[in-house]
C-alpha positions as CSV (number, residue, x, y, z in Angstrom):
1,X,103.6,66.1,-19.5
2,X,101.6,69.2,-18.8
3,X,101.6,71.1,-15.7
4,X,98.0,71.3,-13.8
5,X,98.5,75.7,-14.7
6,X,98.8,74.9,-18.4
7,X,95.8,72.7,-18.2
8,X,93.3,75.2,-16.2
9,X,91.2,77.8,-17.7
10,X,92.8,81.2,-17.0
11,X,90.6,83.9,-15.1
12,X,89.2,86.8,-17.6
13,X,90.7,89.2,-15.4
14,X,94.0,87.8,-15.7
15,X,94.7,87.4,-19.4
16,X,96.8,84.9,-20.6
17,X,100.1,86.5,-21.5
18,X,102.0,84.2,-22.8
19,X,99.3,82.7,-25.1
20,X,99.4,83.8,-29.4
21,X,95.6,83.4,-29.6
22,X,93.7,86.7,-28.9
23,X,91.2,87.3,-26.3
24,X,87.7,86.1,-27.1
25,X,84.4,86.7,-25.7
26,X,82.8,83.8,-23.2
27,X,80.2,81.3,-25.0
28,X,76.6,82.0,-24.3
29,X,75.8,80.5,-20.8
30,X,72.9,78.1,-21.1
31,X,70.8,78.2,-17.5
32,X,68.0,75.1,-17.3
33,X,65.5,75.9,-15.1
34,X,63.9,73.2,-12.9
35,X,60.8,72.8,-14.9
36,X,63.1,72.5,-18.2
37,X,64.7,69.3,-16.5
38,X,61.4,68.0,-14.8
39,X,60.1,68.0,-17.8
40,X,63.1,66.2,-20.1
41,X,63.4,63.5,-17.1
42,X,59.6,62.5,-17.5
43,X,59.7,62.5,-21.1
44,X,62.7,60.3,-21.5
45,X,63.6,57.2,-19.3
46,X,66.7,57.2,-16.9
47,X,67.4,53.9,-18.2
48,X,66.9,50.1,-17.0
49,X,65.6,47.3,-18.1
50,X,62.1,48.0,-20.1
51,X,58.7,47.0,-18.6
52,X,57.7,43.5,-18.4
53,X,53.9,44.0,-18.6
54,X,52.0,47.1,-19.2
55,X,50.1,49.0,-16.9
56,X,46.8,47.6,-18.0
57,X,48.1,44.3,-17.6
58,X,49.5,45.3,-13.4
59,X,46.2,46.9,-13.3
60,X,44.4,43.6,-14.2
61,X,46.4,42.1,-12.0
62,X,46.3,44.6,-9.1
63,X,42.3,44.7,-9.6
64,X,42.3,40.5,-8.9
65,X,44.8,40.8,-5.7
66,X,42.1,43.2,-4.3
67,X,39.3,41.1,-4.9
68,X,41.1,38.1,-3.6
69,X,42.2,39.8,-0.4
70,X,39.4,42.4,0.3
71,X,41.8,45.2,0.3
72,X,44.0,47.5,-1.8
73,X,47.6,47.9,-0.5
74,X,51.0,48.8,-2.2
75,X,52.0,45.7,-0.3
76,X,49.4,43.7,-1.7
77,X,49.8,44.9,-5.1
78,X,53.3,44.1,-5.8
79,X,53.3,40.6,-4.0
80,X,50.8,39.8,-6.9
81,X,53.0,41.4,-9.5
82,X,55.8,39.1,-8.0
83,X,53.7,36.3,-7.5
84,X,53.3,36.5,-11.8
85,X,57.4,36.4,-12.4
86,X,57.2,40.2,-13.2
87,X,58.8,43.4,-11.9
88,X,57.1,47.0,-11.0
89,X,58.7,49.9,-10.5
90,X,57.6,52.5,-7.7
91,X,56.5,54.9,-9.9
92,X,54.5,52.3,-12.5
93,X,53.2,50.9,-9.2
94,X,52.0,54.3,-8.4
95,X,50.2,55.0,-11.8
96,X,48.6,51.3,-11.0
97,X,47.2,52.7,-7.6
98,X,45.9,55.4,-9.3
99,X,43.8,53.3,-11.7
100,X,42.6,50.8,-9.6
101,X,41.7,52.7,-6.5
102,X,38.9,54.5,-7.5
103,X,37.5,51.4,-9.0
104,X,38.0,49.1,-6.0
105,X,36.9,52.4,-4.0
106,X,33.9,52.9,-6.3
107,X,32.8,49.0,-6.3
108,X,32.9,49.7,-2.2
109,X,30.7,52.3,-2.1
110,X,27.9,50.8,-3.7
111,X,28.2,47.1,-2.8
112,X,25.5,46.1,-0.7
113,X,26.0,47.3,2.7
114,X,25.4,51.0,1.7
115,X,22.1,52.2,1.4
């Protein structure tokens, strides 16, 4: 069994003496920046289980819980989602916001009270 000294890295200001090998030059660092990683976590999924329903099909479904209930709330939204035996994500229940809202919004605005 190997002592932890023989398993750790030595320091390159204190060479190895008692190694054969010679001396080589550290491997190229690789830094990631912040966007770099951003952008590989949006383009690839962390995992899970996949989506039960597309977003069209939450949307559809988020468009007909607002109608029902005369409002548009997260809340509201995924009780309907449930309500169907399926599963939304926050961030999939956040692209569904984003496509509904202006269209529940825009159906508001020119319903007939206004004018």
């Amino acid at each position: 069994m190997r002592q932890i000294h023989q398993l750790i890295d030595k320091p390159a200001d204190h060479p190895d003496t008692t190694s054969a090998q010679p001396l080589e030059p550290p491997a190229a660092v690789i830094v990631q920046t912040p966007e770099a990683s951003a952008q590989v976590a949006q383009s690839t999924p962390r995992g899970g289980r996949p989506p039960s329903a597309t977003v069209e099909e939450l949307a559809e479904i988020a468009r007909i819980a607002a109608v029902e209930t005369g409002k548009l709330t997260r809340a509201i939204v995924q009780k309907a989602v449930k309500a169907k035996g399926l599963t939304i994500s926050g961030q999939r229940l956040t692209e569904v916001m984003d496509i509904v809202r202006p269209e529940i919004e825009g159906h508001a605005d020119s319903g007939p009270d206004s004018g």
